[in-house]
N, C-alpha and C positions, 0 to 999 in steps of 0.2 A: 151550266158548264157542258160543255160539247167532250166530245171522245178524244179531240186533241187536246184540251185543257187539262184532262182526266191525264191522258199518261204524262204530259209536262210534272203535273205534281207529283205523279207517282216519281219518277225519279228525280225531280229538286227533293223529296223527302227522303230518299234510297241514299242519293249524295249526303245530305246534309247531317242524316246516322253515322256516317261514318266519317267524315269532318267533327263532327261534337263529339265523338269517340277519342278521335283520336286527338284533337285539339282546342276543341271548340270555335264556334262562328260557324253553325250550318245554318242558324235563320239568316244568315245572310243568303242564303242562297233560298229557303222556303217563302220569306219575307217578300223579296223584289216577285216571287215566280206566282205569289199570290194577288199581288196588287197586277201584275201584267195579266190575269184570268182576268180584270174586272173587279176586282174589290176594295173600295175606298180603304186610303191608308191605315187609319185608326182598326177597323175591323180585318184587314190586312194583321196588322201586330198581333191583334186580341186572338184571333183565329190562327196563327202561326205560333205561339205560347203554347196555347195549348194541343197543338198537333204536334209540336215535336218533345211533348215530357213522354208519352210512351218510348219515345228512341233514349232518354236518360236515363228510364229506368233496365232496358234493356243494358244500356252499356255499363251500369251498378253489377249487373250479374254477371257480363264477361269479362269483369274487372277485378271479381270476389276476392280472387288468388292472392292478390296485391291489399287485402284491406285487411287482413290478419293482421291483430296485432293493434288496429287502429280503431276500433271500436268502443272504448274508453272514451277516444276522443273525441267519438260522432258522438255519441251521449247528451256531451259539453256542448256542441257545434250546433246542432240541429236546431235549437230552441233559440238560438239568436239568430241563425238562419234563416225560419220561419219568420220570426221578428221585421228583420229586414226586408222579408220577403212583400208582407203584408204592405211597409212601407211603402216600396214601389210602388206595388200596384195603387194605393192611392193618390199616389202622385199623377201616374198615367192619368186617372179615372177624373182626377178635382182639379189640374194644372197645365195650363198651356207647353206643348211638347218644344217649342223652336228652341228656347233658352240653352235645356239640357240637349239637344242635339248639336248643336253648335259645341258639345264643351265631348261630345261623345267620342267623336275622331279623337281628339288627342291622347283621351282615356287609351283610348284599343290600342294605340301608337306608342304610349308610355308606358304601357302591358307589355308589350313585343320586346320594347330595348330592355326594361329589366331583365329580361329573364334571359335576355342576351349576352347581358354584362353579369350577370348575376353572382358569379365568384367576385369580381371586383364590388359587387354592391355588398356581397355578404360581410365581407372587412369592414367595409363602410358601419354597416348596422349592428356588428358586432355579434357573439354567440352564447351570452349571457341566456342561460334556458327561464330563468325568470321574466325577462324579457319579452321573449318571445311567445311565454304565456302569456303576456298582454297584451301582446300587439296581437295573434292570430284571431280573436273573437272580433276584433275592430275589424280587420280581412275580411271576414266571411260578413259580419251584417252590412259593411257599405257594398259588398259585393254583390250581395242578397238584396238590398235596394235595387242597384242597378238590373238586376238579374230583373225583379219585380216589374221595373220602369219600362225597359226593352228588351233586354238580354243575349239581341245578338254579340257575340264575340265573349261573353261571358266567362267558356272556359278558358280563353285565351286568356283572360285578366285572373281569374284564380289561378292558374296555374304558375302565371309569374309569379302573383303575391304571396303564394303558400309557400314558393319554391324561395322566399328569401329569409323565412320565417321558420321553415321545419326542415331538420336535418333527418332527410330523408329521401332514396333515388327517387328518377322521377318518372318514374311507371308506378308509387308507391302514391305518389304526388297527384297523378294526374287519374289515379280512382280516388282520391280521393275528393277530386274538382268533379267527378260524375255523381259522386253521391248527394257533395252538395246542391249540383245544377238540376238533381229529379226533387229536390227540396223545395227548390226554388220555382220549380217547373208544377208542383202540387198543387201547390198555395196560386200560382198563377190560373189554374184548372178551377179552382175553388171559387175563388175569387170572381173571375170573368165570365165563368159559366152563371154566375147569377145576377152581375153588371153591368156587362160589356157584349157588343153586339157581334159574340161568336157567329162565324157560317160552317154550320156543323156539318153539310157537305163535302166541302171540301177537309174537315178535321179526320173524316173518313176515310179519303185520299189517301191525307199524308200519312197518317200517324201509322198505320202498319207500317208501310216502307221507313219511316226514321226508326221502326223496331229491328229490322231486318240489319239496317244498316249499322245502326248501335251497335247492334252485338258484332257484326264482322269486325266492325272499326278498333272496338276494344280489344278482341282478340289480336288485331293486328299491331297495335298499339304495344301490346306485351312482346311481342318477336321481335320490336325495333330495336336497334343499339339505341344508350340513352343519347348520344352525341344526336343521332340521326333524328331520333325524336323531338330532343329541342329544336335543333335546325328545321325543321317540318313549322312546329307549332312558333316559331320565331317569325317563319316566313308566312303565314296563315294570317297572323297578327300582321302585320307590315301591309300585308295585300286589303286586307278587312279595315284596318282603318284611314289606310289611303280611301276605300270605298267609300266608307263613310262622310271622311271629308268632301270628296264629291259629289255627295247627295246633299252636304249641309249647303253649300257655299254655290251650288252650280244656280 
């Protein structure tokens, strides 16, 4: 890498902390800016996983203020998490990617209108809290797959899904999609660092700057009104998986 590649990454990771803060879908932005340095796609993903979990765990911490209270719940969450996580990454690692990208755009896209419509969907699914204890461990392990498989737009799609499942705001909601996504971001660390043909070079790059950026993103993330933050992370999702589909189909 040359000294222009070097600062390219440094700010697609600076940017994409504070996108995954504050909404999720910054490897959409670390992803393309790695495979444009020169890095065949597959080692492009493996290498962008693990450069941007130091920016999740960053945005865990400026997020803290907001997880009172919900720690009980991580307890529960974590180990199906992990679960799901592990899944992914074997899927990447043993299975032809075309299939599941082809099915990813509409994911990100299905992600977005939920959490758009989301009071009209809440009626829908109803507020039975026994309920809702069943369905949220299914949330987080398919999401934790996915998180696994690729995980750009990730927190875009937990954030909807948690948001129609847990009655609770959604700055409350959306540390809680940071906790999960440096879960999921471990187990990807874990995993690829002893499978997958990381380029530790560039992980160097990025991963300070998605630290830097995490934590502004979060902090910012907590000053937004909640309207303005949906509206934010609605349109994030909308842009992200139009992206997608453009990559699948083009």
């Amino acid at each position: 890498m040359d000294v222009g590649d070097v600062l390219l990454l440094l700010a697609a990771g600076l940017v994409a902390g504070v996108v995954n803060a504050m909404a999720g879908g910054g490897s959409l932005i670390t992803f393309p800016t790695l495979i444009g340095v020169g890095l065949p796609s597959v080692a492009a993903n493996v290498t962008n996983s693990v450069a941007v979990f130091p920016g999740y765990v960053s945005s865990v911490v400026g997020s803290r203020a907001d997880l009172r209270g919900q720690w009980r719940r991580l307890v529960s969450l974590v180990p199906v998490c992990v679960a799901g996580s592990a899944a992914g990454c074997a899927l990447l690692l043993g299975t032809p990617a075309r299939a599941f990208d082809l099915i990813v755009p509409f994911l990100v896209l299905g992600a977005a209108a939920a959490l758009g419509f989301q009071d009209r969907l809440r009626a829908l699914v109803g507020h039975a809290s026994r309920r809702r204890r069943g369905v949220l461990p299914v949330v987080v392990f398919v999401g934790a797959v996915y998180g696994g498989y690729f995980g750009a737009a990730l927190g875009v799609m937990y954030v909807a899904a948690l948001a129609l499942v847990l009655d609770e705001t959604l700055n409350r909601i959306n540390a809680l999609k940071n906790v999960l996504s440096a879960c999921v971001g471990l187990v990807t660390v874990i995993v690829f660092a002893v499978f997958a043909p990381i380029h530790w070079g560039a992980v160097l790059v990025v991963a300070p700057a998605t630290v830097v950026g995490g934590y502004a993103g979060a902090k910012l993330a907590r000053r937004l009104p909640a309207k303005v933050l949906k509206v934010l992370i609605v349109t994030f999702g909308a842009v992200i998986g139009l992206v997608l589909l453009w990559r699948a189909f083009r």
